[in-house]
N, C-alpha and C positions, 0 to 999 in steps of 0.2 A: 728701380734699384731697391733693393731688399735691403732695408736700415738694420734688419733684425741681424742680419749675417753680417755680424761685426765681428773681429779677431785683433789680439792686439799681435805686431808683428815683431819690432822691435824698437831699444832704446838709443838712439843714434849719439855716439860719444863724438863723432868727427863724420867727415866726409866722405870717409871711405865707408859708412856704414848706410847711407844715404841710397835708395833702393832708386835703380836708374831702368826699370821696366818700362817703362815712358808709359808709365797709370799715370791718368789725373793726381796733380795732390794739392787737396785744398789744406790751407795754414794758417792757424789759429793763433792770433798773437794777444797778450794781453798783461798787465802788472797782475803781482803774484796774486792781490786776495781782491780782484773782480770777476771770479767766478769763471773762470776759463772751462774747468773741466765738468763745470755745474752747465754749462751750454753745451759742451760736445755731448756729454750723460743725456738731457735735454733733447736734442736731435737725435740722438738713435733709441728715443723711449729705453732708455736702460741706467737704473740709480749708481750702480757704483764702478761701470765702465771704466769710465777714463777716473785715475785715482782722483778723489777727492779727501784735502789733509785739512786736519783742522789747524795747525798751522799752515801757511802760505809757506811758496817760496820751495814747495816740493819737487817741484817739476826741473830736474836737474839734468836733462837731457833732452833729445828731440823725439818725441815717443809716437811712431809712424802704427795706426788701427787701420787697416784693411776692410773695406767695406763690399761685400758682397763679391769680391775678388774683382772690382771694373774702378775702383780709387782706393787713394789713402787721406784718411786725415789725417793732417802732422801737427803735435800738440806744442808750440815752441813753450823753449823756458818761461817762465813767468819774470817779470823785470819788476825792478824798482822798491822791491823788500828790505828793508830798513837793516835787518839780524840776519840778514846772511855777510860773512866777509869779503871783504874788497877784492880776496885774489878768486873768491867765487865766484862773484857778479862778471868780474873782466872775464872768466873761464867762461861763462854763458853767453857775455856779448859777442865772444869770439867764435863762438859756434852759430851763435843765427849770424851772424855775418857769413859765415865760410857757408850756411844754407844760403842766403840772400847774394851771395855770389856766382849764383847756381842758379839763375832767371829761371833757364830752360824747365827747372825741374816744378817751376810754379805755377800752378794750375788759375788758380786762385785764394787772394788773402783775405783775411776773414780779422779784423782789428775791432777786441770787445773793448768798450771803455764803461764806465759807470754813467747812468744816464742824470745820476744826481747831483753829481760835480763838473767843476771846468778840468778838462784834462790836461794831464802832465806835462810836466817835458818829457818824459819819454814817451808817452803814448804819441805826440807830435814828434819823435824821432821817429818811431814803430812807423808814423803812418807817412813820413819823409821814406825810410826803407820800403816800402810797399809802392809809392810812387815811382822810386828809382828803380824798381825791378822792371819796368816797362809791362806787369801783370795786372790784369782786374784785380780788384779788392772794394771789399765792402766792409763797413762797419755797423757793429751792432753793438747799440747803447743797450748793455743790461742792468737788471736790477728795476726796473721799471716799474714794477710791482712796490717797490720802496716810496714812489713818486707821487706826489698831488697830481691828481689831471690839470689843474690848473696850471702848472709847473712845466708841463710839457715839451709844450711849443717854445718857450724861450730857450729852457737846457739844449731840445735838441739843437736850436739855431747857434747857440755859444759853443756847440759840440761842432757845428760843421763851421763856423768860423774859426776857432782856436787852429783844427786843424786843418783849415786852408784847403778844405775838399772841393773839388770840382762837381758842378751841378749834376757830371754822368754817376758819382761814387754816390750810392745808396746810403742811407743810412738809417738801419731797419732799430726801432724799439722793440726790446727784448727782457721778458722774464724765463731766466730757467727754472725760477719757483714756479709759477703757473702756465707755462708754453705759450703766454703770447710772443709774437713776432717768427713761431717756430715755422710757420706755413712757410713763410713771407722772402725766411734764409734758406730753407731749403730749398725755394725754388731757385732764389740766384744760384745754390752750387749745382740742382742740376741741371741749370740751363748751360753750367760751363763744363761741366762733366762733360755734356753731349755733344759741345763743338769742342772740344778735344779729343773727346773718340772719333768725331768726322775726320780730325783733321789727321792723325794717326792712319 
Protein backbone atom coordinates (compact mmCIF):
# COMPACT_ATOMS: atom_id res chain seq x y z
CA UNK A 1 0.00 0.00 0.00
CA UNK A 2 1.40 3.38 -1.06
CA UNK A 3 1.03 5.63 2.19
CA UNK A 4 2.23 8.44 -0.02
CA UNK A 5 -1.13 8.47 -2.04
CA UNK A 6 -3.07 9.95 0.62
CA UNK A 7 -6.25 12.24 -0.29
CA UNK A 8 -8.40 13.78 2.19
CA UNK A 9 -12.12 12.66 1.00
CA UNK A 10 -14.41 14.05 3.20
CA UNK A 11 -15.91 15.72 6.64
CA UNK A 12 -18.68 13.43 7.90
CA UNK A 13 -21.35 15.69 9.72
CA UNK A 14 -23.81 12.42 10.18
CA UNK A 15 -24.46 9.03 8.82
CA UNK A 16 -25.56 9.79 5.72
CA UNK A 17 -22.18 10.98 4.86
CA UNK A 18 -20.38 7.79 6.04
CA UNK A 19 -18.76 6.39 2.61
CA UNK A 20 -20.38 2.64 2.53
CA UNK A 21 -17.71 1.27 -0.48
CA UNK A 22 -17.13 -1.58 1.90
CA UNK A 23 -12.99 -0.21 1.92
CA UNK A 24 -11.26 -1.21 4.98
CA UNK A 25 -11.65 1.75 7.51
CA UNK A 26 -9.27 2.01 10.12
CA UNK A 27 -10.50 4.61 13.16
CA UNK A 28 -8.64 6.71 15.11
CA UNK A 29 -9.94 7.66 18.40
CA UNK A 30 -8.36 9.72 20.91
CA UNK A 31 -9.00 13.03 23.61
CA UNK A 32 -8.56 16.29 21.84
CA UNK A 33 -4.73 17.29 22.76
CA UNK A 34 -2.94 13.49 22.65
CA UNK A 35 -1.84 13.95 19.30
CA UNK A 36 -4.29 12.13 17.14
CA UNK A 37 -3.48 13.95 13.98
CA UNK A 38 0.38 14.19 14.97
CA UNK A 39 0.15 9.99 14.61
CA UNK A 40 -2.01 9.67 11.45
CA UNK A 41 0.72 12.86 9.75
CA UNK A 42 3.30 10.24 11.47
CA UNK A 43 2.01 7.11 9.48
CA UNK A 44 1.82 8.50 6.07
CA UNK A 45 5.27 10.42 6.37
CA UNK A 46 3.41 13.80 5.70
CA UNK A 47 3.65 17.05 8.44
CA UNK A 48 0.51 18.74 8.03
CA UNK A 49 -2.03 15.96 6.57
CA UNK A 50 -4.40 15.44 8.83
CA UNK A 51 -4.93 19.12 10.33
CA UNK A 52 -2.94 19.77 13.24
CA UNK A 53 -4.31 23.00 15.75
CA UNK A 54 -2.64 24.51 18.08
CA UNK A 55 -5.56 24.46 19.97
CA UNK A 56 -7.20 20.98 20.72
CA UNK A 57 -10.53 20.06 20.25
CA UNK A 58 -10.46 20.97 16.31
CA UNK A 59 -11.59 17.94 14.92
CA UNK A 60 -15.26 18.57 14.72
CA UNK A 61 -16.26 15.98 12.47
CA UNK A 62 -15.39 12.53 11.30
CA UNK A 63 -12.84 13.54 8.56
CA UNK A 64 -12.45 10.09 6.25
CA UNK A 65 -8.35 10.40 4.01
CA UNK A 66 -8.40 7.71 1.48
CA UNK A 67 -5.26 5.91 1.23
CA UNK A 68 -4.06 4.67 -1.95
CA UNK A 69 -7.74 4.20 -3.16
CA UNK A 70 -7.80 0.29 -1.20
CA UNK A 71 -8.76 2.06 2.77
CA UNK A 72 -9.78 5.10 4.61
CA UNK A 73 -8.55 6.42 7.74
CA UNK A 74 -11.27 7.98 9.69
CA UNK A 75 -10.08 10.57 12.15
CA UNK A 76 -12.97 10.59 15.08
CA UNK A 77 -13.61 13.71 16.97
CA UNK A 78 -11.31 14.34 19.70
CA UNK A 79 -13.13 13.91 23.19
CA UNK A 80 -12.74 15.32 26.56
CA UNK A 81 -11.65 19.13 25.80
CA UNK A 82 -12.21 21.22 28.85
CA UNK A 83 -13.36 24.86 26.29
CA UNK A 84 -15.46 23.39 24.05
CA UNK A 85 -19.45 23.69 25.11
CA UNK A 86 -21.62 21.05 26.53
CA UNK A 87 -24.10 21.15 23.44
CA UNK A 88 -20.78 20.55 21.34
CA UNK A 89 -19.30 17.75 23.05
CA UNK A 90 -23.04 15.93 23.22
CA UNK A 91 -23.08 16.94 19.08
CA UNK A 92 -19.60 14.88 18.87
CA UNK A 93 -20.64 11.98 21.27
CA UNK A 94 -23.58 11.69 19.11
CA UNK A 95 -21.88 11.28 16.03
CA UNK A 96 -19.18 8.61 16.98
CA UNK A 97 -21.97 6.83 18.43
CA UNK A 98 -24.14 6.94 15.18
CA UNK A 99 -20.34 5.78 13.59
CA UNK A 100 -20.04 2.90 16.43
CA UNK A 101 -23.45 1.83 15.52
CA UNK A 102 -22.19 0.96 12.21
CA UNK A 103 -19.89 -2.16 13.30
CA UNK A 104 -20.00 -3.29 9.67
CA UNK A 105 -18.23 -0.30 8.60
CA UNK A 106 -15.21 -0.94 11.02
CA UNK A 107 -12.29 -2.28 9.91
CA UNK A 108 -10.19 -1.73 12.68
CA UNK A 109 -9.73 0.83 15.81
CA UNK A 110 -6.84 2.38 16.58
CA UNK A 111 -7.30 4.03 20.45
CA UNK A 112 -4.13 6.64 21.15
CA UNK A 113 -3.78 7.48 24.86
CA UNK A 114 -0.84 9.27 26.50
CA UNK A 115 1.74 6.79 27.49
CA UNK A 116 2.72 9.25 30.48
CA UNK A 117 -0.52 9.09 32.38
CA UNK A 118 -3.38 6.73 33.76
CA UNK A 119 -5.97 7.21 31.42
CA UNK A 120 -9.43 8.78 31.46
CA UNK A 121 -12.68 8.10 31.72
CA UNK A 122 -13.32 8.53 28.47
CA UNK A 123 -10.37 6.86 26.98
CA UNK A 124 -11.90 3.63 29.16
CA UNK A 125 -15.30 4.55 27.36
CA UNK A 126 -13.52 5.06 23.89
CA UNK A 127 -12.02 1.74 24.46
CA UNK A 128 -15.46 0.07 26.18
CA UNK A 129 -16.91 1.38 22.51
CA UNK A 130 -14.17 -0.43 20.45
CA UNK A 131 -14.87 -3.57 22.62
CA UNK A 132 -18.59 -3.33 21.93
CA UNK A 133 -18.18 -3.05 18.23
CA UNK A 134 -17.20 -6.81 18.18
CA UNK A 135 -13.97 -5.16 15.78
CA UNK A 136 -10.10 -5.53 16.38
CA UNK A 137 -8.65 -2.42 17.82
CA UNK A 138 -5.33 -1.68 18.99
CA UNK A 139 -4.03 0.88 21.20
CA UNK A 140 -1.12 3.17 20.88
CA UNK A 141 0.49 4.89 23.90
CA UNK A 142 1.91 8.09 22.27
CA UNK A 143 4.09 10.66 23.38
CA UNK A 144 6.59 8.14 24.31
CA UNK A 145 9.38 10.27 23.53
CA UNK A 146 8.02 12.50 26.66
CA UNK A 147 8.94 9.21 28.92
CA UNK A 148 11.76 7.90 31.09
CA UNK A 149 12.69 4.46 29.87
CA UNK A 150 12.64 3.59 33.24
CA UNK A 151 8.98 4.66 33.34
CA UNK A 152 7.99 2.39 30.72
CA UNK A 153 7.01 -0.75 31.71
CA UNK A 154 4.78 0.20 34.60
CA UNK A 155 2.67 3.25 32.53
CA UNK A 156 2.30 0.76 29.91
CA UNK A 157 0.91 -2.13 32.54
CA UNK A 158 -1.46 0.71 34.26
CA UNK A 159 -2.32 1.55 30.55
CA UNK A 160 -3.55 -2.06 29.86
CA UNK A 161 -4.97 -2.46 33.31
CA UNK A 162 -7.11 0.94 33.67
CA UNK A 163 -8.37 -0.35 30.50
CA UNK A 164 -9.19 -3.69 31.02
CA UNK A 165 -7.49 -4.88 27.74
CA UNK A 166 -7.50 -8.37 26.84
CA UNK A 167 -4.04 -10.12 26.32
CA UNK A 168 -5.11 -10.48 22.16
CA UNK A 169 -5.41 -6.18 22.21
CA UNK A 170 -1.84 -4.84 21.37
CA UNK A 171 -0.57 -2.22 22.89
CA UNK A 172 2.09 -0.53 20.66
CA UNK A 173 4.46 2.46 22.28
CA UNK A 174 4.40 5.40 20.12
CA UNK A 175 6.22 8.73 19.29
CA UNK A 176 4.71 10.88 16.48
CA UNK A 177 7.70 13.28 17.34
CA UNK A 178 10.35 10.55 16.28
CA UNK A 179 8.33 7.49 14.59
CA UNK A 180 8.98 5.06 16.97
CA UNK A 181 6.20 2.41 17.27
CA UNK A 182 5.44 3.49 13.45
CA UNK A 183 6.66 -0.05 11.98
CA UNK A 184 5.08 -1.81 14.59
CA UNK A 185 1.09 0.07 13.86
CA UNK A 186 1.38 -0.17 10.60
CA UNK A 187 1.75 -3.52 10.27
CA UNK A 188 -1.32 -4.34 12.67
CA UNK A 189 -3.43 -2.06 10.07
CA UNK A 190 -2.13 -3.93 7.18
CA UNK A 191 -2.48 -7.17 8.36
CA UNK A 192 -6.30 -6.05 8.67
CA UNK A 193 -6.50 -4.24 5.47
CA UNK A 194 -5.57 -7.59 3.82
CA UNK A 195 -8.07 -9.92 5.51
CA UNK A 196 -10.68 -7.57 4.67
CA UNK A 197 -9.93 -7.37 1.22
CA UNK A 198 -9.93 -11.35 1.33
CA UNK A 199 -12.93 -11.35 2.79
CA UNK A 200 -14.65 -8.92 0.34
Amino acid sequence: MNLQNAEFLISAAGQRDFPRDRLPQIAFAGRSNVGKSSVINRLLCRKNFARVGAAPGKTTHINYFKIDGKAYFVDLPGYGYAKVPKAEKERWGRLIESYFAQPDLLTLGILIVDARHRPTANDCTMADWFKQSGRPFVVAANKLDKLKKSELEGNLALIREELELDDNVKLIPFSAENGTGREALLSEIERHIAGRSDAI
